[in-house]
N, CA, C and O atoms as a GROMACS GRO file, in nm:
protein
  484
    1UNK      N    1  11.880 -14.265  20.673
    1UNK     CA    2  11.910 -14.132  20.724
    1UNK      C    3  12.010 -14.144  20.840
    1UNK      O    4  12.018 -14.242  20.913
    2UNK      N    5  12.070 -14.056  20.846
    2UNK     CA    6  12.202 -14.073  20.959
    2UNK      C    7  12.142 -14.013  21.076
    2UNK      O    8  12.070 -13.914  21.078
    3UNK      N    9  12.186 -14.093  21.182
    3UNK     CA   10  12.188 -14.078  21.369
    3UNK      C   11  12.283 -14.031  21.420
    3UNK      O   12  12.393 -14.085  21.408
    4UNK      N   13  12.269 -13.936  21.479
    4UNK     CA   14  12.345 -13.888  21.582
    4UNK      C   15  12.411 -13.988  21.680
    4UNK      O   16  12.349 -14.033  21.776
    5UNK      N   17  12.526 -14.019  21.656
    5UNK     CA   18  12.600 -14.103  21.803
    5UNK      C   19  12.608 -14.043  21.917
    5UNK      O   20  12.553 -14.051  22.027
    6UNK      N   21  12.755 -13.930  21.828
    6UNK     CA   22  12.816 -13.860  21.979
    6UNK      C   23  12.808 -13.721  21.952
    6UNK      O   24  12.847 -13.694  21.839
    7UNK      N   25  12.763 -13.606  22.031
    7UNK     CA   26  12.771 -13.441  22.027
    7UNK      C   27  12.946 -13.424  22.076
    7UNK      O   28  12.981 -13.436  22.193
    8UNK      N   29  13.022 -13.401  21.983
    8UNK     CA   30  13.183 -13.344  22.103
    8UNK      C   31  13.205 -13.251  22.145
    8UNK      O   32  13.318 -13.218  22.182
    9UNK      N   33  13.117 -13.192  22.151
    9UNK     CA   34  13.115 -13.096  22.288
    9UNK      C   35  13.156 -13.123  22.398
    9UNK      O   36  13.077 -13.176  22.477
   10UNK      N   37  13.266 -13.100  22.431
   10UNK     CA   38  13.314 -13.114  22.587
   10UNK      C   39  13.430 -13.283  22.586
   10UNK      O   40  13.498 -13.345  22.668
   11UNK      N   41  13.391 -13.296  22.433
   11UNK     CA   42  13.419 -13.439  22.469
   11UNK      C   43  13.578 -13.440  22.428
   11UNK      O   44  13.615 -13.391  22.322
   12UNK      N   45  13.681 -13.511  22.536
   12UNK     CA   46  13.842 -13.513  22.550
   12UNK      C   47  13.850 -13.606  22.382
   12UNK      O   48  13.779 -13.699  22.344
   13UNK      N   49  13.954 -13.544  22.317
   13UNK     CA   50  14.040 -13.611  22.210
   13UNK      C   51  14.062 -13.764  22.219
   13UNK      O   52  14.051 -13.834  22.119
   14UNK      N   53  14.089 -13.807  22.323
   14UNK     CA   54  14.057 -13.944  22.354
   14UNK      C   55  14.009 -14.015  22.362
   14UNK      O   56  14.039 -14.134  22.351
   15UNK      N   57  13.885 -13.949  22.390
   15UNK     CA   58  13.761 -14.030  22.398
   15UNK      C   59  13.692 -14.012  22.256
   15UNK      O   60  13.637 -14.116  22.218
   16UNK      N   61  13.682 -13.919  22.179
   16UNK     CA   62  13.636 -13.959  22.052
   16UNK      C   63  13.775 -14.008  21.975
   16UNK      O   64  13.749 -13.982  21.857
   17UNK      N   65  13.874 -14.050  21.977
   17UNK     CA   66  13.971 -14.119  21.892
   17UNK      C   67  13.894 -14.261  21.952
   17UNK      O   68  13.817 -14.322  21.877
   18UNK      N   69  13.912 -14.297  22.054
   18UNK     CA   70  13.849 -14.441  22.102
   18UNK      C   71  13.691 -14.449  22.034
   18UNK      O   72  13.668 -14.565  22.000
   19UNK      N   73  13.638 -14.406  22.021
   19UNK     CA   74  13.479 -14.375  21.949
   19UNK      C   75  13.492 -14.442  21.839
   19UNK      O   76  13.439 -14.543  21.792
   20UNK      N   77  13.595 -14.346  21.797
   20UNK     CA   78  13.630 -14.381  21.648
   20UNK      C   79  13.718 -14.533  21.601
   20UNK      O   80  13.685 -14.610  21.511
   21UNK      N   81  13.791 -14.541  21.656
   21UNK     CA   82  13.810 -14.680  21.677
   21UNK      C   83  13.750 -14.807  21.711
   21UNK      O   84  13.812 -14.911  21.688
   22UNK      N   85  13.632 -14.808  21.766
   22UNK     CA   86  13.550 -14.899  21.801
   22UNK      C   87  13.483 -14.903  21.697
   22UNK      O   88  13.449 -15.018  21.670
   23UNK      N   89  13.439 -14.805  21.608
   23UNK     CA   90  13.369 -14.765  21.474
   23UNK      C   91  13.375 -14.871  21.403
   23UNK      O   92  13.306 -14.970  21.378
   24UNK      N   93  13.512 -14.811  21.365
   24UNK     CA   94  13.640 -14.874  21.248
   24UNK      C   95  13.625 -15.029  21.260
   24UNK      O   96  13.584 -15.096  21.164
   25UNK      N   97  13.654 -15.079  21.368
   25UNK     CA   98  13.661 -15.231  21.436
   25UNK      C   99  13.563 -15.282  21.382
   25UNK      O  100  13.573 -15.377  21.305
   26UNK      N  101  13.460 -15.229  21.413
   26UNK     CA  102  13.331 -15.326  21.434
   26UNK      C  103  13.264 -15.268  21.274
   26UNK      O  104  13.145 -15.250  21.251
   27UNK      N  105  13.375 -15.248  21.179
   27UNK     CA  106  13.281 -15.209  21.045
   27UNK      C  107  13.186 -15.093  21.092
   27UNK      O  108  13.082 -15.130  21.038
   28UNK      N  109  13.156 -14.984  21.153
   28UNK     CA  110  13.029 -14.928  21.167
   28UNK      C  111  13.072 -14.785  21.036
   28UNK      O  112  13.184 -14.733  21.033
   29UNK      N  113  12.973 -14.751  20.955
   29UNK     CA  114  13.029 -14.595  20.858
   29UNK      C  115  12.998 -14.530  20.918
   29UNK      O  116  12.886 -14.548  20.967
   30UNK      N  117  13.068 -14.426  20.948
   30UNK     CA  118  13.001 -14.307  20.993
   30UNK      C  119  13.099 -14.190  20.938
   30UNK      O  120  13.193 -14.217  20.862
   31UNK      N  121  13.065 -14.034  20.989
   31UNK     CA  122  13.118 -13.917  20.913
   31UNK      C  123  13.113 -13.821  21.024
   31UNK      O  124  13.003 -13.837  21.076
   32UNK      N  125  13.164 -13.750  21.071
   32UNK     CA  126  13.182 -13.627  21.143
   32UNK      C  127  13.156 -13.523  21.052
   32UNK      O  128  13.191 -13.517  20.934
   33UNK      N  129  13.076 -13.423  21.133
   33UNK     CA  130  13.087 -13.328  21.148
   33UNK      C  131  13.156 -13.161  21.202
   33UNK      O  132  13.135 -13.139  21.321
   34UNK      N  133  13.192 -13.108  21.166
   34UNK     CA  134  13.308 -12.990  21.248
   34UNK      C  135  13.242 -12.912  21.304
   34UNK      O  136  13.125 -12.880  21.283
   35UNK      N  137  13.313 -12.878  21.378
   35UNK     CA  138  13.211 -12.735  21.466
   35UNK      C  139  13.227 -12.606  21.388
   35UNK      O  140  13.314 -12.578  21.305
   36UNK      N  141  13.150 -12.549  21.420
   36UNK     CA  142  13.105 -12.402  21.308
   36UNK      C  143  13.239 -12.272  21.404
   36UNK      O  144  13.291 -12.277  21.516
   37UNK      N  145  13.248 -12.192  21.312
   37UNK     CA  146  13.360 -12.142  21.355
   37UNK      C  147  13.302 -11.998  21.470
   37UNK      O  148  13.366 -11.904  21.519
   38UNK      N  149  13.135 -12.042  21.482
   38UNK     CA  150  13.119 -11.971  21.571
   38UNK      C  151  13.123 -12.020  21.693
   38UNK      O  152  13.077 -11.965  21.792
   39UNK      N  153  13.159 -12.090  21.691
   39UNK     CA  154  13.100 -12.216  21.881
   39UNK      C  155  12.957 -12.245  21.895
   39UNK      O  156  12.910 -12.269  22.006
   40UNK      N  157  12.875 -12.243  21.773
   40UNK     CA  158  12.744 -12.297  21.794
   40UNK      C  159  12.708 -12.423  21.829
   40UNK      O  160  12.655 -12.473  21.928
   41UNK      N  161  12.749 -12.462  21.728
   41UNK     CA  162  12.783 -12.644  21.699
   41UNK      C  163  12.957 -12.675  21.746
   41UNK      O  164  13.053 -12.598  21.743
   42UNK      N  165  12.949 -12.802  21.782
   42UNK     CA  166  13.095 -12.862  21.844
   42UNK      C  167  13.138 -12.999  21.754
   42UNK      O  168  13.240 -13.067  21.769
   43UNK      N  169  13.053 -13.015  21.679
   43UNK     CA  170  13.094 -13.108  21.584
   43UNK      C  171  12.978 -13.201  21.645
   43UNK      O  172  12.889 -13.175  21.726
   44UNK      N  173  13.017 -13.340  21.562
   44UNK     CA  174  12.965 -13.477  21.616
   44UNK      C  175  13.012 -13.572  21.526
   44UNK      O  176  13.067 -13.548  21.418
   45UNK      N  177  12.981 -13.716  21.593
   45UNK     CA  178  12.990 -13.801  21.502
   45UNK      C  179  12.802 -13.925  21.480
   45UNK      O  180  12.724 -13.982  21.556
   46UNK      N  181  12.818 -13.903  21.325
   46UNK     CA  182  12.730 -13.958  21.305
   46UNK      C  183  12.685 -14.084  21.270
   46UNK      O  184  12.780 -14.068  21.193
   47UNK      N  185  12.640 -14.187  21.248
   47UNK     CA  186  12.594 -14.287  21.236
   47UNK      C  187  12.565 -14.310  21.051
   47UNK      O  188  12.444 -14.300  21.033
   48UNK      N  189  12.604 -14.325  20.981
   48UNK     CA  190  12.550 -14.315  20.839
   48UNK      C  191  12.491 -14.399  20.829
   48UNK      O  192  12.395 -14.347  20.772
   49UNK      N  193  12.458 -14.528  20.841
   49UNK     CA  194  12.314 -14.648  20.810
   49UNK      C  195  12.216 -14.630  20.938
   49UNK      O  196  12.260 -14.625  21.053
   50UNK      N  197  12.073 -14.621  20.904
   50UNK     CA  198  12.031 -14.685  21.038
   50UNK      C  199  12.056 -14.792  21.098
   50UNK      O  200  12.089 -14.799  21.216
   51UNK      N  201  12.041 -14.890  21.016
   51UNK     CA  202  12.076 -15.063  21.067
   51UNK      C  203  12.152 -15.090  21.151
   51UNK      O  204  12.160 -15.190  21.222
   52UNK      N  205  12.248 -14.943  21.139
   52UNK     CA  206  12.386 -15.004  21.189
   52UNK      C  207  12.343 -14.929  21.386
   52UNK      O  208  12.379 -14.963  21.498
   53UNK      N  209  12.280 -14.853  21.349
   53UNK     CA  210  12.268 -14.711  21.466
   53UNK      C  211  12.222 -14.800  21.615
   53UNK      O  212  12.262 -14.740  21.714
   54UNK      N  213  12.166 -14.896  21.638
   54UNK     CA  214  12.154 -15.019  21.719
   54UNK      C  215  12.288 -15.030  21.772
   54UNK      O  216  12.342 -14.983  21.872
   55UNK      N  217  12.318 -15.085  21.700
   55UNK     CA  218  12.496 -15.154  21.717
   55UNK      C  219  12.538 -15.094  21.802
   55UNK      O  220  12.566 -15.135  21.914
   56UNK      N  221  12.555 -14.943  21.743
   56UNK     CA  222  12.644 -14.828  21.765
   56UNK      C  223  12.608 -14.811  21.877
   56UNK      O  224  12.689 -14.841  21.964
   57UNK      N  225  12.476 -14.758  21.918
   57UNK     CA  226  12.449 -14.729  22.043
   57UNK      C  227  12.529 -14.857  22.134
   57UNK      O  228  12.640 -14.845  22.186
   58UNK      N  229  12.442 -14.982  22.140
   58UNK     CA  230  12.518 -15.036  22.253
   58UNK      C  231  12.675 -15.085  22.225
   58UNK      O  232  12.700 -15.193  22.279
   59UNK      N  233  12.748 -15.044  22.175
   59UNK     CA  234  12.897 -15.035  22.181
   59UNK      C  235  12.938 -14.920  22.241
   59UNK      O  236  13.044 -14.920  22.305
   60UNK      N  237  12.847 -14.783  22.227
   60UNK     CA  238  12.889 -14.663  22.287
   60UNK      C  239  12.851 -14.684  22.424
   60UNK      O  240  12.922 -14.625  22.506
   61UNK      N  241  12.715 -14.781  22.490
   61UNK     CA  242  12.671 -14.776  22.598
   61UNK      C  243  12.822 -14.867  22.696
   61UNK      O  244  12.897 -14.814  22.778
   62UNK      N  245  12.821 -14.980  22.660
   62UNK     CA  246  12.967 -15.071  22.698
   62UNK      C  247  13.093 -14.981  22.687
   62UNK      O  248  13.155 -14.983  22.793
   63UNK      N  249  13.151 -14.901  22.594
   63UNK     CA  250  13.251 -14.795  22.628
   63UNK      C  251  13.227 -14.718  22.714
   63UNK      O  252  13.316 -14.699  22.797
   64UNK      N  253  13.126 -14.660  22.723
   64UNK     CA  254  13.090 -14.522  22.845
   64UNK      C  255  13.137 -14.606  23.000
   64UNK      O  256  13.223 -14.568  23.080
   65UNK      N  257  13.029 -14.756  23.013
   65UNK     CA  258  13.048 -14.785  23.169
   65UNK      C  259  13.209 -14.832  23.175
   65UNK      O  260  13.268 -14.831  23.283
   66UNK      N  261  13.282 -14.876  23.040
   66UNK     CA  262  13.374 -14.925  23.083
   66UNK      C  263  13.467 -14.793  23.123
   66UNK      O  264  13.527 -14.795  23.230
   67UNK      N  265  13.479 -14.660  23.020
   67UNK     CA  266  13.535 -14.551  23.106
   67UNK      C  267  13.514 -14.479  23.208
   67UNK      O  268  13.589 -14.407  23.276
   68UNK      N  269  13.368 -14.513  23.216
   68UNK     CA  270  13.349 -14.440  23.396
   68UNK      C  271  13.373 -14.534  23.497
   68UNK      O  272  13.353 -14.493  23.612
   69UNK      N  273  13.417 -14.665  23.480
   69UNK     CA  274  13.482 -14.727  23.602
   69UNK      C  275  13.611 -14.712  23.577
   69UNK      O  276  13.685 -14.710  23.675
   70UNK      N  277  13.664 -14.700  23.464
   70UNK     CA  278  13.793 -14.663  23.464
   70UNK      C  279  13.837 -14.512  23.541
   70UNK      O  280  13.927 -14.516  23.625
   71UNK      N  281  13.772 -14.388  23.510
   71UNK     CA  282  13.808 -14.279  23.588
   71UNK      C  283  13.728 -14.323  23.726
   71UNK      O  284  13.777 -14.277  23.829
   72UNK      N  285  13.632 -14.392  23.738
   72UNK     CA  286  13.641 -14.394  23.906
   72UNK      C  287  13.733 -14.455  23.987
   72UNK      O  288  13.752 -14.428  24.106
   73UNK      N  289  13.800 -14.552  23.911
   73UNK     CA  290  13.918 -14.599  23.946
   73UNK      C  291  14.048 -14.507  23.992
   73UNK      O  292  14.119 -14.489  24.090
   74UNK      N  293  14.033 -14.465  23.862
   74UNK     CA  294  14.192 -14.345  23.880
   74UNK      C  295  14.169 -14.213  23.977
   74UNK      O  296  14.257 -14.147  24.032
   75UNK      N  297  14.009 -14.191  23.985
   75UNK     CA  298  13.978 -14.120  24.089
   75UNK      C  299  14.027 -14.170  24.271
   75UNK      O  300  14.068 -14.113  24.371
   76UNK      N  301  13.997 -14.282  24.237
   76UNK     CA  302  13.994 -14.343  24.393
   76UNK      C  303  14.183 -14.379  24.435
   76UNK      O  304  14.236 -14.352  24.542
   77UNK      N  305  14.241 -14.436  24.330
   77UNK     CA  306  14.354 -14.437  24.320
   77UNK      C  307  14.439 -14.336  24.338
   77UNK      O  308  14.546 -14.342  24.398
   78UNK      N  309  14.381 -14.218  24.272
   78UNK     CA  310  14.471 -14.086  24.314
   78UNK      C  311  14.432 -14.008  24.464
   78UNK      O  312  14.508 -13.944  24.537
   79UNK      N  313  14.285 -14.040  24.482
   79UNK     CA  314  14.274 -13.986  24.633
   79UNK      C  315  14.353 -14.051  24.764
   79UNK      O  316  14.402 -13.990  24.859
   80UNK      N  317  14.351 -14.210  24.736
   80UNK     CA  318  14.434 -14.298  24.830
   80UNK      C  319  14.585 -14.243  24.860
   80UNK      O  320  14.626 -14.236  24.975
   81UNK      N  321  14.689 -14.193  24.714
   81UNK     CA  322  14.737 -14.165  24.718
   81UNK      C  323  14.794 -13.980  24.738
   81UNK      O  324  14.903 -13.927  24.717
   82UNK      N  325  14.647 -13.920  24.791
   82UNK     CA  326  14.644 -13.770  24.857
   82UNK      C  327  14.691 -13.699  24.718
   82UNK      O  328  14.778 -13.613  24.734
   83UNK      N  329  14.653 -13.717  24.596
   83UNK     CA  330  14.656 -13.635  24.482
   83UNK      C  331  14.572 -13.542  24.491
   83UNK      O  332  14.620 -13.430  24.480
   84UNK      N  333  14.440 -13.549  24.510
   84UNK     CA  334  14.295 -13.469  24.462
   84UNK      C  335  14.316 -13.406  24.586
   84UNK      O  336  14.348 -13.438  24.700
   85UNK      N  337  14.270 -13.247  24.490
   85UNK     CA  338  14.281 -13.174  24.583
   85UNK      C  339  14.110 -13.136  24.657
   85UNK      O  340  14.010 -13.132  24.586
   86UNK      N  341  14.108 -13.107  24.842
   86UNK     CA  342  14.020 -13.086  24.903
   86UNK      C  343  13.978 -12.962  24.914
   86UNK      O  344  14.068 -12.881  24.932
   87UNK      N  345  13.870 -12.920  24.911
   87UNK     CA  346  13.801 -12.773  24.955
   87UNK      C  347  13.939 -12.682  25.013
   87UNK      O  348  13.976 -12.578  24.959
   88UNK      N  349  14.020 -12.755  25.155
   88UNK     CA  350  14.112 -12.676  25.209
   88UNK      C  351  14.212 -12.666  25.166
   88UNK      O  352  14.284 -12.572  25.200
   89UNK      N  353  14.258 -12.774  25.061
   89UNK     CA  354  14.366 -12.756  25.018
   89UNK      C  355  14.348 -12.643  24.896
   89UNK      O  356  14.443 -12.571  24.866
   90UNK      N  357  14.214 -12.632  24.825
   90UNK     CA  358  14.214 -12.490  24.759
   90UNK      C  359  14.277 -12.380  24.825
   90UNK      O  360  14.379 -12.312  24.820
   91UNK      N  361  14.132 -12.396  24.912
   91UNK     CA  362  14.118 -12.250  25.002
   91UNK      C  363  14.289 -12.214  25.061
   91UNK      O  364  14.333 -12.099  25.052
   92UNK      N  365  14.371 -12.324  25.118
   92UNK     CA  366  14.502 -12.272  25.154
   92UNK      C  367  14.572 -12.217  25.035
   92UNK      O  368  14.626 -12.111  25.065
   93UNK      N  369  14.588 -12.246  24.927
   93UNK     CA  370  14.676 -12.189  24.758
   93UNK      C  371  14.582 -12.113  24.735
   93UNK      O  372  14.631 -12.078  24.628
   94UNK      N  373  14.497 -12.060  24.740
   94UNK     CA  374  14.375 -11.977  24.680
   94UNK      C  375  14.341 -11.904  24.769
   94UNK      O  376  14.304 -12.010  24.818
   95UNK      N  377  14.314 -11.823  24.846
   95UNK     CA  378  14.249 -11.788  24.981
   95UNK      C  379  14.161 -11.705  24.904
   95UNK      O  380  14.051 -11.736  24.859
   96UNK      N  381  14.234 -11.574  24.893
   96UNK     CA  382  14.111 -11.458  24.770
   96UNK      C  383  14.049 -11.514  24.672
   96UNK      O  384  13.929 -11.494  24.650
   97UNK      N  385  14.122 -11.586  24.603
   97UNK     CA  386  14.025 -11.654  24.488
   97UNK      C  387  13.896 -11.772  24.554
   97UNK      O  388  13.819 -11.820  24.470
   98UNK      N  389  13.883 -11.803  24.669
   98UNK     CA  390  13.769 -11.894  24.717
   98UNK      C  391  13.687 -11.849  24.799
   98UNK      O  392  13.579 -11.899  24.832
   99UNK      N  393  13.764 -11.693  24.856
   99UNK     CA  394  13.688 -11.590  24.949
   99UNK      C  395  13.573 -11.510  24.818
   99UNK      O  396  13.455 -11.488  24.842
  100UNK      N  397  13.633 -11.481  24.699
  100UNK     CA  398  13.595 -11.332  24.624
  100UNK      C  399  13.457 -11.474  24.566
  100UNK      O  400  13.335 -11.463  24.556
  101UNK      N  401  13.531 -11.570  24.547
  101UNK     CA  402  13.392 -11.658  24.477
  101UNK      C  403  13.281 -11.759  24.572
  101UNK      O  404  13.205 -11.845  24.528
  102UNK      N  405  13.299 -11.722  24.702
  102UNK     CA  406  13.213 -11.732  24.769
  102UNK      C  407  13.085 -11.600  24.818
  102UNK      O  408  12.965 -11.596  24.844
  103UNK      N  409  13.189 -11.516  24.810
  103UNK     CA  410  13.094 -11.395  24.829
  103UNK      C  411  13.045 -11.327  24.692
  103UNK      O  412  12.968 -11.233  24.676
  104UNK      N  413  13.108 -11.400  24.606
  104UNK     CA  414  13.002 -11.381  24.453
  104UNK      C  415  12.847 -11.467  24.467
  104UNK      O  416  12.734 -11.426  24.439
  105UNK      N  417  12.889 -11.595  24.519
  105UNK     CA  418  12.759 -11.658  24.552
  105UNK      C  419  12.682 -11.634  24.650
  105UNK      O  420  12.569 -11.682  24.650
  106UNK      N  421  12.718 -11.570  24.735
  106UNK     CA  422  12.628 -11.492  24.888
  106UNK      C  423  12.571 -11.378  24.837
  106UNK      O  424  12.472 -11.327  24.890
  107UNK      N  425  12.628 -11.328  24.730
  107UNK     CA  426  12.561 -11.170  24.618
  107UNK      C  427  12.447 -11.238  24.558
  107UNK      O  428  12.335 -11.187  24.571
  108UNK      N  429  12.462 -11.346  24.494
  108UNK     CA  430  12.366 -11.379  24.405
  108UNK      C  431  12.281 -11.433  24.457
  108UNK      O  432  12.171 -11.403  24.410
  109UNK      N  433  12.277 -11.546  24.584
  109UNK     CA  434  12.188 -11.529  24.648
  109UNK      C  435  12.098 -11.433  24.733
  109UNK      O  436  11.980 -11.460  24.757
  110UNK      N  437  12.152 -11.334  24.772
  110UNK     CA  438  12.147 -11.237  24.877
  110UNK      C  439  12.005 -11.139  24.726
  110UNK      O  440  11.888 -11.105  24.742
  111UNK      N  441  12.084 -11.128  24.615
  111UNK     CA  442  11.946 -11.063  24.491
  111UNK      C  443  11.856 -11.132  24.499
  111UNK      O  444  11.748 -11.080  24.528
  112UNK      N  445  11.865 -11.334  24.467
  112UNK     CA  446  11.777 -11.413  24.410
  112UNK      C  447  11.654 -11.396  24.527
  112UNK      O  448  11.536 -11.416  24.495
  113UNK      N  449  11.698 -11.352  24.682
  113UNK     CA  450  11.624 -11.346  24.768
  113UNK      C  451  11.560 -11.217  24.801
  113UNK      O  452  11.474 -11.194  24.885
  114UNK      N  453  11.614 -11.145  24.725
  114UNK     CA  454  11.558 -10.968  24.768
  114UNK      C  455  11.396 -10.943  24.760
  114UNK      O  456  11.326 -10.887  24.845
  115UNK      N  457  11.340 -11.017  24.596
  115UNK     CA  458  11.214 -11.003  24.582
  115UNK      C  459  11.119 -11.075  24.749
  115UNK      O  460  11.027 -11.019  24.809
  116UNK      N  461  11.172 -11.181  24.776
  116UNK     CA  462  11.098 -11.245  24.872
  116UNK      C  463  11.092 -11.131  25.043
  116UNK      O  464  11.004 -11.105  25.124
  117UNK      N  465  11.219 -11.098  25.029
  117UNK     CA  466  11.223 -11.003  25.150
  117UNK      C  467  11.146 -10.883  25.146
  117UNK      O  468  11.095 -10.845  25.251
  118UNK      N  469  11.124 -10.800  25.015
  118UNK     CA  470  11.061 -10.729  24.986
  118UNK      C  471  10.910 -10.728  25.025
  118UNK      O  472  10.843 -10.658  25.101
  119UNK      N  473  10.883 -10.836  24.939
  119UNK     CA  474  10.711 -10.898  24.932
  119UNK      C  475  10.685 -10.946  25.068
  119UNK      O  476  10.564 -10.966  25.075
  120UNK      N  477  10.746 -10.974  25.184
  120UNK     CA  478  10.711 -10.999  25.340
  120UNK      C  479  10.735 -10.945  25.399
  120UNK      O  480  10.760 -10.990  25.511
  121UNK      N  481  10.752 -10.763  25.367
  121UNK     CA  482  10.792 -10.676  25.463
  121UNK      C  483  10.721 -10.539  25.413
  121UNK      O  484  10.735 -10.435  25.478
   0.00000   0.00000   0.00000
């Protein structure tokens, strides 16, 4: 019966082409799925042998740490070099847009808290 590898939901073109390539490499079968044309489902890729679904996992586990030190890398690399942008550097290009969505969240807190103010007064 086939295993679920990967859900692609959310997941960059890149990173399931590399998925898929490690697949291929290492002999693993597998078959995708498409996402439904409602946005229910996002596709996936599946595992077609169990035998193989072992494997798969720890080849997907060794890709994952090797790309999250890779973007922590390019993270740290681009901050050194003052790329990433800071809270202020929003708030200066944005001012209304970080004012109107802060006081969206002071609304929603300000409701989430109403029952409590209510009930102690």
């Amino acid at each position: 019966m086939a295993k679920q590898l990967l859900n692609l939901r959310n997941v960059p073109d890149d990173e399931a082409d590399e998925v898929r390539a490690f697949l291929d490499e290492h002999r693993i079968e597998y078959y995708e799925t498409p996402p439904n044309r409602w946005g229910l489902t996002m596709g996936a890729i599946w595992i077609r042998h169990d035998e193989d679904h072992a494997q798969a996992k720890a080849l997907m586990k060794d890709y994952q740490a090797r790309r999250a030190a890779s973007a922590r890398a390019d993270y740290t690399a681009r901050k050194h070099a003052g790329e990433v942008d800071t809270f202020l550097d929003v708030l200066r290009r944005e001012p209304v847009k970080v004012l109107l969505q802060l006081a969206l969240a002071a609304g929603i807190i300000a409701l989430m808290m109403w029952p409590v103010w209510v009930l102690m007064h």
